[in-house]
GUTI-133085 format. One line per 2 residues: number of its first residue (from 0); their letters; for each residue x, y, z of C-alpha. Coordinates in nm, 4 decimals. Each point is the difference from the previous one (the first is absolute). Layout:
N
NUM = a = X,Y,Z; ...
This chain:
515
0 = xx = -7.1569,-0.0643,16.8654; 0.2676,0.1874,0.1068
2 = xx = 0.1584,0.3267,-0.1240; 0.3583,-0.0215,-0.1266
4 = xx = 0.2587,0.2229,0.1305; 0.3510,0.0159,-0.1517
6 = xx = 0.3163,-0.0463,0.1172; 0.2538,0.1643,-0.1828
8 = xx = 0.2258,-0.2691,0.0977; 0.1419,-0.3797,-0.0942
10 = xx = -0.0602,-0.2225,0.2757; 0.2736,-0.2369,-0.1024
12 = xx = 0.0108,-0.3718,-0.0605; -0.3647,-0.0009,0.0928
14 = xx = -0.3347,0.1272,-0.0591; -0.1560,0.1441,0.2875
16 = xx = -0.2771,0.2029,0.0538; -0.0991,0.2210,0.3381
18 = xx = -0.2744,0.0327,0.1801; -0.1602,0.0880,0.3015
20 = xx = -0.1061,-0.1127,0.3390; -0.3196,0.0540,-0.0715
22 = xx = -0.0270,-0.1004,-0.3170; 0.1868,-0.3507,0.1281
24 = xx = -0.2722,-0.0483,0.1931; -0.3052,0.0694,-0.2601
26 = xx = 0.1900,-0.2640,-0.2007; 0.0730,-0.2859,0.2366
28 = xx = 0.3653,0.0885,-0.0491; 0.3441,-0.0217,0.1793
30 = xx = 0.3034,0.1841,-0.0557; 0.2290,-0.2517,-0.2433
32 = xx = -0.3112,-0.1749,-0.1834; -0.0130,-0.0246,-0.3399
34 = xx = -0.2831,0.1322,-0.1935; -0.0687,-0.0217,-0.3956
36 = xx = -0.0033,0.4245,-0.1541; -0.2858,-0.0447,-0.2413
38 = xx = -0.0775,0.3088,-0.3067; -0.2038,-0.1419,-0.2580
40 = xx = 0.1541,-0.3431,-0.0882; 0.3528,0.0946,0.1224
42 = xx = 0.0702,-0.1312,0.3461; 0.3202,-0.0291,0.2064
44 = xx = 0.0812,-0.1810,0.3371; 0.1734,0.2525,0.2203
46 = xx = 0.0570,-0.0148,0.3510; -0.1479,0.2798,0.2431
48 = xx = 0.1957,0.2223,0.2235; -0.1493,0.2441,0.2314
50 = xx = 0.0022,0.3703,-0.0125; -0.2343,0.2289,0.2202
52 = xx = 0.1164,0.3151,-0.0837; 0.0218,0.0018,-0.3527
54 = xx = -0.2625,-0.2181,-0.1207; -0.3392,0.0676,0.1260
56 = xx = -0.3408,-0.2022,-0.0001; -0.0980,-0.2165,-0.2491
58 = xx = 0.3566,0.1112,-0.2118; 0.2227,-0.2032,-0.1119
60 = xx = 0.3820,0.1322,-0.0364; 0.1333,-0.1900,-0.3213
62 = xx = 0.3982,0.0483,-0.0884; 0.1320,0.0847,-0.2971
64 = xx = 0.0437,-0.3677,-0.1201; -0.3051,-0.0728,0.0864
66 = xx = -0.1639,0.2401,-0.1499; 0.2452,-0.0684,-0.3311
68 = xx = -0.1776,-0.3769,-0.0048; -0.3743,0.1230,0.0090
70 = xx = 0.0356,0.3136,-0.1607; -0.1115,0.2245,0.2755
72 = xx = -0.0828,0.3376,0.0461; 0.0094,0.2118,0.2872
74 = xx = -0.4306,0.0367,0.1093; -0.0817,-0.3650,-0.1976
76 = xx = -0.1766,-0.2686,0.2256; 0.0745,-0.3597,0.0008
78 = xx = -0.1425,-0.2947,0.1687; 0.2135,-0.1977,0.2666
80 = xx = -0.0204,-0.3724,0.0392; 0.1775,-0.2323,0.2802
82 = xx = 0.1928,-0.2742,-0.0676; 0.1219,-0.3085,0.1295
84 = xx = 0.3832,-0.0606,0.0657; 0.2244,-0.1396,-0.2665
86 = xx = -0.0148,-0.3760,-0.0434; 0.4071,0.1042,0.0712
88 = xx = -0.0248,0.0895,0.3182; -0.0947,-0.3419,0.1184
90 = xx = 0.3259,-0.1253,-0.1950; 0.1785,0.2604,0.1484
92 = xx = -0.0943,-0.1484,0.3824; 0.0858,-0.3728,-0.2040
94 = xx = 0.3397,0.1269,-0.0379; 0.0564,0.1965,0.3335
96 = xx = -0.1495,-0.3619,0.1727; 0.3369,-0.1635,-0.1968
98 = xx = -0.2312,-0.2048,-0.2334; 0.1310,0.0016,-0.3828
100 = xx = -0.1614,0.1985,-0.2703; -0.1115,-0.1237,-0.3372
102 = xx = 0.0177,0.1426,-0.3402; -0.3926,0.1602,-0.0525
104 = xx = 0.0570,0.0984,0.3997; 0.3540,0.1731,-0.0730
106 = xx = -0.1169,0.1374,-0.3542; -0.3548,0.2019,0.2135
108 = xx = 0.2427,0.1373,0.2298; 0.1711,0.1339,-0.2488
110 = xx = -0.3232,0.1687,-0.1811; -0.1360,0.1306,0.2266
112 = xx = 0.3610,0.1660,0.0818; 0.0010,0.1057,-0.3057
114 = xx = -0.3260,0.1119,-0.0184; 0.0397,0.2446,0.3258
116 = xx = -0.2503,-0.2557,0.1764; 0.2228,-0.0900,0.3698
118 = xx = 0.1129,0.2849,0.1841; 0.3625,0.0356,0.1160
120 = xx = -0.0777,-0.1382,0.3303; -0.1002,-0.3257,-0.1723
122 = xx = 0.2783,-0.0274,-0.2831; 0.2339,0.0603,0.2918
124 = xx = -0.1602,-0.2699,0.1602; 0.0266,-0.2297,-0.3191
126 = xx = 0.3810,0.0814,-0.0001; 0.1099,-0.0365,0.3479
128 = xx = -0.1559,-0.3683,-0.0108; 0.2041,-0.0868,-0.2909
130 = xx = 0.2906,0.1484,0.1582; -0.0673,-0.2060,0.3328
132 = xx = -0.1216,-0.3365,-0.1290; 0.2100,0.0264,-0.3469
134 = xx = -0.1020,-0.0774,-0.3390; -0.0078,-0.3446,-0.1858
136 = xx = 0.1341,-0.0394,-0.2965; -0.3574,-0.0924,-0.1044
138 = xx = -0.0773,0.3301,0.1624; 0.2542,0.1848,-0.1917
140 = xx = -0.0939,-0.1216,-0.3402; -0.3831,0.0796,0.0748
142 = xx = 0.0885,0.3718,0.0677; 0.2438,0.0582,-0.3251
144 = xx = -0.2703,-0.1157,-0.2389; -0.2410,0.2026,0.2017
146 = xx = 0.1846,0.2906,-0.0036; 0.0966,-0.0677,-0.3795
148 = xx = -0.3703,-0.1261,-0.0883; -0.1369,0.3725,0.1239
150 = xx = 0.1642,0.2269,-0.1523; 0.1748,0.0963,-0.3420
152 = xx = 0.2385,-0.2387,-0.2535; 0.2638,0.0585,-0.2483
154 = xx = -0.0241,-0.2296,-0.2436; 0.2713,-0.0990,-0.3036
156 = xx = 0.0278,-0.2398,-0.2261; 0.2851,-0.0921,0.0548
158 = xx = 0.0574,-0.3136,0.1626; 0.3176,0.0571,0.1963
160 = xx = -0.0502,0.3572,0.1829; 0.2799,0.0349,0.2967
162 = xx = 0.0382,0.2043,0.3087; 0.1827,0.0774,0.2804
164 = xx = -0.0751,0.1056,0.3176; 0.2156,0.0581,0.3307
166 = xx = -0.1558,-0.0400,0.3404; 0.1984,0.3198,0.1446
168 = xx = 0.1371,0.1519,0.3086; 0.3540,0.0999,-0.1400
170 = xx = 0.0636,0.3829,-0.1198; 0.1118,0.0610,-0.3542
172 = xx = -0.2288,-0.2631,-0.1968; 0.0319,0.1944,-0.3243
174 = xx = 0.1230,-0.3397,-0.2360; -0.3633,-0.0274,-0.1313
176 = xx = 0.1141,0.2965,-0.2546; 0.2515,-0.2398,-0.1492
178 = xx = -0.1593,-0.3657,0.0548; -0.3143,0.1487,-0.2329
180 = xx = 0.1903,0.1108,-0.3023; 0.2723,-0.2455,0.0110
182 = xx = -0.2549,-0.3069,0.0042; -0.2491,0.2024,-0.2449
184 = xx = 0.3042,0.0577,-0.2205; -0.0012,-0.3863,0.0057
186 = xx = -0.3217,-0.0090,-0.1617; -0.1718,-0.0933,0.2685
188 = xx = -0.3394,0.1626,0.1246; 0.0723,0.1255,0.3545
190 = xx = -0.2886,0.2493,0.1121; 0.1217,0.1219,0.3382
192 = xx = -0.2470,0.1376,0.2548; 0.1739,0.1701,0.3111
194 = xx = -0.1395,0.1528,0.3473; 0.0479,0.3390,0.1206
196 = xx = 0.1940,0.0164,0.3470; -0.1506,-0.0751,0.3139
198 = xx = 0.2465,-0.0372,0.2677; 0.3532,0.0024,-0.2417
200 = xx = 0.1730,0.3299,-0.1415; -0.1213,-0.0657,-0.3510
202 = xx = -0.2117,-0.3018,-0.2233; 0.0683,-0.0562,-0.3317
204 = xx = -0.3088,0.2000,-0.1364; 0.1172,0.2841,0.2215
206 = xx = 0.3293,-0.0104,-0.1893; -0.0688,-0.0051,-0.3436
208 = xx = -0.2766,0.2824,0.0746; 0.2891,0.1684,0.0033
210 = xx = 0.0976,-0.0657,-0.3892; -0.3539,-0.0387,-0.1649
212 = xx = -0.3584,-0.0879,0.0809; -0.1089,-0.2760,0.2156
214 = xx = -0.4122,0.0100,-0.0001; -0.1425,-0.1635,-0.2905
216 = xx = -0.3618,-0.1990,-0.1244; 0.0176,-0.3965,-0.0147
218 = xx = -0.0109,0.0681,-0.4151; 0.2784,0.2545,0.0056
220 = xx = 0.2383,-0.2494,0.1883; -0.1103,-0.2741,-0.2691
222 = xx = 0.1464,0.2613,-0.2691; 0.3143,0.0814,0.1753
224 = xx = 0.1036,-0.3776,0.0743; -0.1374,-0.1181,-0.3995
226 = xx = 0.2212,0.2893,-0.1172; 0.3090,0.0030,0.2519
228 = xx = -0.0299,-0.3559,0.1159; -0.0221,0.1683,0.3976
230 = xx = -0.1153,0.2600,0.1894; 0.1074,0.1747,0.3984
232 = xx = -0.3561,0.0954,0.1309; -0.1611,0.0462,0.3058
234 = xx = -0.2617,-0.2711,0.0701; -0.2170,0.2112,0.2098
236 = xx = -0.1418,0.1556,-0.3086; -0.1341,-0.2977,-0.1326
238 = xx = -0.2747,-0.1724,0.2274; 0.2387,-0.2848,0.0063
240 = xx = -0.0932,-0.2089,0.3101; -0.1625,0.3329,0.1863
242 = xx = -0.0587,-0.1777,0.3012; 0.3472,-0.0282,0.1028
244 = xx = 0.0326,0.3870,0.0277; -0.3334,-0.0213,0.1986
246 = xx = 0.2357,-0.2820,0.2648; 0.2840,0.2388,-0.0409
248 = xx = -0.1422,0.2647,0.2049; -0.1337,-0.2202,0.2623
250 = xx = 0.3562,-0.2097,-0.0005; 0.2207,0.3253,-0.0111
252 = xx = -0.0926,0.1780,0.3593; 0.0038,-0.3684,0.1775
254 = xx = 0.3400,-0.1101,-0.1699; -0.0763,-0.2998,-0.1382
256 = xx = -0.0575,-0.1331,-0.2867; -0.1363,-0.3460,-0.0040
258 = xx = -0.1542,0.0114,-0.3582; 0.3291,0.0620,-0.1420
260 = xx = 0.0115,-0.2793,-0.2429; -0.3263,0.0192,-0.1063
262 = xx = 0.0635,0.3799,-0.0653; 0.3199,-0.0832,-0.2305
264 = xx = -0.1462,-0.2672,-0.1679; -0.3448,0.1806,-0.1188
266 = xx = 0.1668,0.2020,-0.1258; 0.2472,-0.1336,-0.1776
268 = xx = -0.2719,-0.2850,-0.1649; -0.2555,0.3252,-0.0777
270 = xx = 0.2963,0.1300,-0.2725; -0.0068,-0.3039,-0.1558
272 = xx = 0.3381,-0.1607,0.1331; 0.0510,-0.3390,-0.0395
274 = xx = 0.3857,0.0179,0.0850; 0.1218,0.1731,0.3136
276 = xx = 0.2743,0.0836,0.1696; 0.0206,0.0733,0.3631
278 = xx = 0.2433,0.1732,0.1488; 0.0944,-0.0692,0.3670
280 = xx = 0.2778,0.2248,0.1768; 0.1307,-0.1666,0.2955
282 = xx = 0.2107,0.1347,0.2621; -0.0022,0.2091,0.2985
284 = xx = -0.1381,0.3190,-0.1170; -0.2581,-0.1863,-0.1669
286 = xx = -0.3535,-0.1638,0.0185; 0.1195,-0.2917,-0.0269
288 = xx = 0.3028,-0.0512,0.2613; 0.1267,-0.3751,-0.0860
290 = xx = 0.0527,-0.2744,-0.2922; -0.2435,-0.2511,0.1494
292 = xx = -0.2515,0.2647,0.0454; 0.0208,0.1106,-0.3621
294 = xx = -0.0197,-0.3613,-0.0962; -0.2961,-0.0585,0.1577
296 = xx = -0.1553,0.3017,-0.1628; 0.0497,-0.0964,-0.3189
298 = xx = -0.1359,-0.3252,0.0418; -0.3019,0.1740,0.0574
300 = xx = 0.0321,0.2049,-0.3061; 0.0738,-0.2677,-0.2324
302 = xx = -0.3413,-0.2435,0.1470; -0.1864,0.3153,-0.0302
304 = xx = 0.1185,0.0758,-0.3564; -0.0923,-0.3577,-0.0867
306 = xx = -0.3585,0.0107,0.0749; -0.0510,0.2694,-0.2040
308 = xx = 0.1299,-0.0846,-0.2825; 0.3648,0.1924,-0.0011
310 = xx = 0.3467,-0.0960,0.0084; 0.1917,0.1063,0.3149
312 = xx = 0.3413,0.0292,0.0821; 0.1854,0.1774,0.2846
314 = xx = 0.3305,0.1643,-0.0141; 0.1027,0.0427,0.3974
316 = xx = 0.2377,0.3255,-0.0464; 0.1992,0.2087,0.2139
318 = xx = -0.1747,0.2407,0.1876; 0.2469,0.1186,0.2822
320 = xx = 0.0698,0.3382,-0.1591; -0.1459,0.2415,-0.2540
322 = xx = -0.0029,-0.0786,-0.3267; 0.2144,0.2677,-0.2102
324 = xx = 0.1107,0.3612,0.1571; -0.3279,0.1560,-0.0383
326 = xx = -0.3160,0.0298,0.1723; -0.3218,0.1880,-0.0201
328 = xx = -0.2024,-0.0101,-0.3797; 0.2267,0.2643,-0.1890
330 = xx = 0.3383,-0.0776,0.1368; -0.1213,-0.3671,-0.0838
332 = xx = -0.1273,0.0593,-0.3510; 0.2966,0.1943,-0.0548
334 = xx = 0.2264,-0.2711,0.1034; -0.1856,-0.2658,-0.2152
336 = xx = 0.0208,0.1594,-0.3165; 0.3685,0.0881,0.0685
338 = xx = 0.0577,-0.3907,0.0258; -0.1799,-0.0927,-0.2916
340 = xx = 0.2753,0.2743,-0.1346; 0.2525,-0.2342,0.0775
342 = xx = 0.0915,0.2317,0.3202; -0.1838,-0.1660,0.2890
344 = xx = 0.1081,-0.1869,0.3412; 0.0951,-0.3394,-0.0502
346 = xx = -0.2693,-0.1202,0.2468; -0.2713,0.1576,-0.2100
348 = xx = 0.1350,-0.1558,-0.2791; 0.0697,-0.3604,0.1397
350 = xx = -0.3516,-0.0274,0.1741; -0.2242,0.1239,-0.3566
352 = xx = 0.2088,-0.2265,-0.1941; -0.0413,-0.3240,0.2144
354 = xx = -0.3527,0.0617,0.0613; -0.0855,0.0346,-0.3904
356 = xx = 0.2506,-0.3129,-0.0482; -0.2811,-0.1947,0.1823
358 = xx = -0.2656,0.1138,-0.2250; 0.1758,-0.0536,-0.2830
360 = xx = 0.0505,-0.3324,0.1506; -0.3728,-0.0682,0.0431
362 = xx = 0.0229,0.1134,-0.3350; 0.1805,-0.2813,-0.1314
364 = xx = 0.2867,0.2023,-0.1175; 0.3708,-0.0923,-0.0385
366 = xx = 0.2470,0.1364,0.2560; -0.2228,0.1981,0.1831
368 = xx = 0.2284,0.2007,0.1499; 0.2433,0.1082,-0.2479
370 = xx = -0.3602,0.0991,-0.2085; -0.1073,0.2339,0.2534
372 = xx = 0.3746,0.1362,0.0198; 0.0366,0.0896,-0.3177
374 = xx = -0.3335,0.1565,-0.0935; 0.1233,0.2284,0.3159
376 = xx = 0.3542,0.0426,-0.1348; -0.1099,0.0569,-0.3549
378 = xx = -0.2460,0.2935,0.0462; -0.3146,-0.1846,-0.0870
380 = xx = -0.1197,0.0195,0.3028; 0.0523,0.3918,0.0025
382 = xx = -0.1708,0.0109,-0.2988; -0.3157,-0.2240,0.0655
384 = xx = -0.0308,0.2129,0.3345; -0.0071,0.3104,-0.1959
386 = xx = -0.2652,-0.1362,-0.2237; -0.1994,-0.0809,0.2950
388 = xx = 0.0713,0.3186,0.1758; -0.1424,0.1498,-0.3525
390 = xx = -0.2958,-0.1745,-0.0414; -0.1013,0.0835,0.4129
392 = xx = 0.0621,0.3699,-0.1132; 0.3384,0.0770,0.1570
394 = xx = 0.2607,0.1268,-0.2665; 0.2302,-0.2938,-0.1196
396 = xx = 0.2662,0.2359,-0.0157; 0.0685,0.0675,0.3839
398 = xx = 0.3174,0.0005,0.1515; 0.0462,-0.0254,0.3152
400 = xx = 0.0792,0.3534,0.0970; -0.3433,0.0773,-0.1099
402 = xx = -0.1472,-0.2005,0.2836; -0.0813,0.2588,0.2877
404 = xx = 0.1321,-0.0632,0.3529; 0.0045,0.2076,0.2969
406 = xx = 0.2402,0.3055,0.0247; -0.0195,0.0317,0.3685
408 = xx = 0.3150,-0.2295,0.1364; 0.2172,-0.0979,0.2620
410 = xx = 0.2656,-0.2485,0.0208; 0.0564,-0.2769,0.3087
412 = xx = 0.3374,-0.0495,0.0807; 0.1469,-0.2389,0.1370
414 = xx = 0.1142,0.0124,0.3766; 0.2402,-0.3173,-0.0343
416 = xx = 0.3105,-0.1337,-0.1927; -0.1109,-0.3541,-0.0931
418 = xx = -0.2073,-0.1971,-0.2203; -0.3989,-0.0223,-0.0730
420 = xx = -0.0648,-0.3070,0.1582; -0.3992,0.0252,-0.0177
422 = xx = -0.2795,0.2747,-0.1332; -0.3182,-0.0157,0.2146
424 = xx = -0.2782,-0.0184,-0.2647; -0.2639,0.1247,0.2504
426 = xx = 0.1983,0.2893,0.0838; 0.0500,0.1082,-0.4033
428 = xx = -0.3531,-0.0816,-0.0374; -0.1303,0.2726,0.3024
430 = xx = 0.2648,0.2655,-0.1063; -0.1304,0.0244,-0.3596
432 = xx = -0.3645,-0.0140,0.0873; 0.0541,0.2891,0.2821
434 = xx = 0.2291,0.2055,-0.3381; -0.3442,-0.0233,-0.1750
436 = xx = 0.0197,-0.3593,-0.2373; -0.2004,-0.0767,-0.1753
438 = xx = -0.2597,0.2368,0.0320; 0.3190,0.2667,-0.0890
440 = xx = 0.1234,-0.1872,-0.3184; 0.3372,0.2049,0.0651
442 = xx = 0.0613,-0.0885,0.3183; 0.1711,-0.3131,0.1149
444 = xx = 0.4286,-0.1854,0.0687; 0.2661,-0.0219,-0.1586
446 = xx = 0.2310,-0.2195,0.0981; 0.3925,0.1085,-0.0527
448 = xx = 0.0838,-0.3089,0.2292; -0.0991,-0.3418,-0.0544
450 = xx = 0.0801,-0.3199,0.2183; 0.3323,-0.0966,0.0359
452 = xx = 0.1210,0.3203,-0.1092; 0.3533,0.1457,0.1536
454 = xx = -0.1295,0.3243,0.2012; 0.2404,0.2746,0.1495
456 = xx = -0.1501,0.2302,0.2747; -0.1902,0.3067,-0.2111
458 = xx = -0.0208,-0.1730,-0.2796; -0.3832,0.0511,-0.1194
460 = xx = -0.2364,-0.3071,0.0432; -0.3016,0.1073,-0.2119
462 = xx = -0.1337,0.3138,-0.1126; -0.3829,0.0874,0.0799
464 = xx = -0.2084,0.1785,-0.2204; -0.3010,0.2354,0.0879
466 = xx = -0.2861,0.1877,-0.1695; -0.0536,0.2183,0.2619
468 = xx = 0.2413,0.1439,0.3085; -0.2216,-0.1691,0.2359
470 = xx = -0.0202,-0.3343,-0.0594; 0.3709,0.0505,-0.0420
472 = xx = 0.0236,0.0642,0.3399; -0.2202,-0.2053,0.1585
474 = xx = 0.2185,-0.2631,-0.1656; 0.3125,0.1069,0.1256
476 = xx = -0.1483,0.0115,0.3842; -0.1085,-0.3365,-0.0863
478 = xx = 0.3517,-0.1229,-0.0743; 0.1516,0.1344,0.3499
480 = xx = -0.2066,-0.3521,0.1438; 0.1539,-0.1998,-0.3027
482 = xx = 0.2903,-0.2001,-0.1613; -0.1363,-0.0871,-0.2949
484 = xx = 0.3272,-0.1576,-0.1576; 0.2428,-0.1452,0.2730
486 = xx = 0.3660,0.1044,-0.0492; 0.2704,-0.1803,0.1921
488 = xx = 0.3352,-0.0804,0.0186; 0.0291,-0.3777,-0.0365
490 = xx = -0.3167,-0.2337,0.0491; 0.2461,-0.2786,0.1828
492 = xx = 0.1423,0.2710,0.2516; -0.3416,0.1677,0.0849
494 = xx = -0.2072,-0.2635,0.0555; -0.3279,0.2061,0.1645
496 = xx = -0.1334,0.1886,-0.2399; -0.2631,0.1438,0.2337
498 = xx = -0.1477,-0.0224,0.3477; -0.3645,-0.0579,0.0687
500 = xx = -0.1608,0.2061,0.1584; 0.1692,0.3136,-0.1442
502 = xx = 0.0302,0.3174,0.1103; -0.0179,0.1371,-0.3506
504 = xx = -0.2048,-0.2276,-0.2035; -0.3550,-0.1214,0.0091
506 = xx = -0.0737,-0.3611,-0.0977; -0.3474,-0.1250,-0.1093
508 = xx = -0.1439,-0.2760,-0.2440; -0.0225,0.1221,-0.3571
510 = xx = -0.2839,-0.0626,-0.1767; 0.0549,0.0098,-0.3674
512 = xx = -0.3396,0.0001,-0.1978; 0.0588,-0.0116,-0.4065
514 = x = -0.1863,-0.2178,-0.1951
């Protein structure tokens, strides 16, 4: 037996206990072994750490988790009992040996994942093999219904539910505020899950945070989309495919991401989509840097979306640039709802319409296009998105000079007389993280100068907007490094646009991780 001690601490993504040297030794135990917690019929595999100076003899140190899942007190003693490995370690070693995984190997990884049973060392492990030896398609369709088979489902009764999802990388993504209420103003049932930001100045959920509630139950979402026909949610509240934010934060420090489309996927088939569009920007500036590329992507998407079940189709779009003026979650949300005024940029506009015209396609209705164009131009689609805004407990009436943004400013102006011949996404994407997005809902871009645009010498490029001095001007230093948007006379007379090595700028690979 052995006296617990608390923590008053969470340990993370996995239990853990502490103990002793000494204690180690009584037991037959090594630091990293797992061991089975056991109070009365309650027991828990947690891995041991050591700790000399905290945790004495024949104590145990439980964390706050821990102690959450056993319903421990501080003094109470518990039995400890070693176990085995995971069966998924050995398919762990199958996988790092290049040998392919099937589906009741892929589907224990994932439990025991899920179930805080492989330490990082190991998941990192798991992940780095898939990144080295790559992932079957096989392999890829055993993970998504593993990931979607362990954790939480919407379900509707409708049979035609729709989504949309895009794979990322560009600033500006805002158009999921208009695809939602112009395709649910269709009468279609469109119940849109979104991420938070990881490496980009804002994600979708971060945006309409800004506007009305984002964290709801499984059974609140199914009253939302029954009554509204959609919703604009964040996914991480609902136990939807929970082992992909468990890969996440073993993929995100080592930049890569080779679960990808098993991540998108899962998702998408635990809301109950049958019909999906994916959304591939394609340029420099983006994931995705070239036509064939993006082809071969969504081949991948479509044979994926097959085997489950689900209708696929790809729209390849342009990703060289922004999309709209704005970036950062206010600015953004601002900007969306002015467009669904009628008052928007034109590439907001064009790239929400085309994308619901191939849902409405999948749909089966007649002229697509000019359907999603004129639920935009008519004002449903303001309306349904007020409705929806409503019933997530945001007020319907907003305008959008009631959306906060950040009061500390500065303007970049130009230093040439020319034209924009190219934004650097990477470069919009650093300055409005180091201004504070999206953690600082205020704080992001906006663009007064899009490509192609005539430029004179002062004339102000894009305004930046601050919650606080500091990150103001830590963003502003940052700049002095950067040319975010290239101005120059004529691209047929100045040929070079840059020299490599520079003296001014710094170069590396971008890794853009949004799922």
């Amino acid at each position: 037996m052995l006296k617990v001690k608390l923590l008053s601490m969470d340990a993370g993504s996995l239990y853990i206990v502490v103990l002793n040297s000494n204690t180690l030794k009584k037991n037959a135990l090594h630091s990293m072994d797992r061991i089975d917690v056991i109070k009365g019929k309650k027991r828990l595999t947690c891995i041991i750490n050591v700790g000399e100076k905290i945790i004495g003899d024949d104590e145990i140190g439980v964390y706050e988790d821990v102690a959450e899942k056993l319903n421990l007190k501080d003094g109470d003693f518990v039995e400890i009992e070693q176990q085995l490995q995971p069966r998924s370690i050995a398919y762990i070693k199958k996988k790092i040996r290049g040998e392919p995984l099937d589906y009741p190997e892929m589907l224990e990884i994932v439990k025991d994942a899920i179930n805080r049973n492989l330490t990082h060392e190991e998941l990192a492990s798991f992940v780095t093999a898939l990144e080295i030896n790559g992932m079957s398609l096989n392999e890829a369709e055993y993970m998504t219904m593993s990931m979607v088979r362990t954790g939480n489902t919407l379900k509707l009764k409708d049979k035609m539910v729709f989504d949309k999802h895009s794979i990322g990388g560009i600033p500006g993504k805002k158009e999921t505020l208009l695809i939602v209420p112009i395709v649910a103003a269709a009468g279609l049932k469109i119940p849109k899950t979104s991420s938070r930001a990881i490496s980009s100045p804002a994600g979708t959920a971060d945006i309409v945070e800004t506007i009305a509630n984002v964290e709801f139950s499984i059974n609140e979402i199914k009253r939302i989309v029954n009554k509204t026909n959609g919703c604009m949610v964040w996914g991480g509240a609902l136990d939807l495919a929970p082992a992909d934010d468990i890969f996440v934060e073993i993929e995100y420090p080592l930049r890569i991401d080779p679960l990808f489309l098993s991540s998108v996927m899962s998702k998408k088939k635990a809301v109950g989509s049958n019909h999906v569009v994916i959304d591939i920007p394609t340029g420099r500036g983006a994931k995705i840097k070239n036509f064939l590329e993006a082809q071969k992507l969504a081949k991948k998407f479509i044979e994926i979306g097959k085997r489950l079940g689900m209708e696929v189709r790809c729209a390849i779009t342009h990703g060289e640039e922004p999309i709209g003026r704005a970036i950062g979650p206010a600015l953004e949300a601002r900007e969306a709802l002015r467009t669904l005024m009628g008052r928007g940029p034109d590439s907001l506009k064009e790239k929400a319409i085309g994308l619901a015209s191939v849902i409405f396609d999948m749909a089966g209705k007649k002229n697509p296009k000019e359907l999603a164009k004129n639920i935009l131009k008519s004002g449903k689609a303001e309306r349904k998105f007020r409705q929806i805004i409503g019933e997530q407990g945001g007020n319907p009436k907003i305008k959008p000079g009631d959306i906060f943004i950040g009061d500390k400013t500065f303007d970049i102006k130009s230093k040439f007389t020319g034209k924009v011949l190219w934004i650097r996404n990477d470069q919009i994407i650093k300055i409005a993280r180091m201004l504070g997005s999206p953690k600082d809902k205020g704080a992001g871009i906006y663009l007064h100068k899009l490509r192609g645009d005539i430029v004179k010498r002062g004339d102000v490029l894009m305004k930046l907007h601050a919650e606080n001095e500091k990150r103001l001007t830590r963003a502003i230093e940052l700049l002095e490094n950067m040319e975010p948007l290239i101005v120059r006379k004529n691209i047929s007379r100045e040929m070079i646009i840059d020299v490599i090595p520079s003296k001014t700028h710094t170069y590396k690979r971008e890794f853009y991780f949004e799922r």
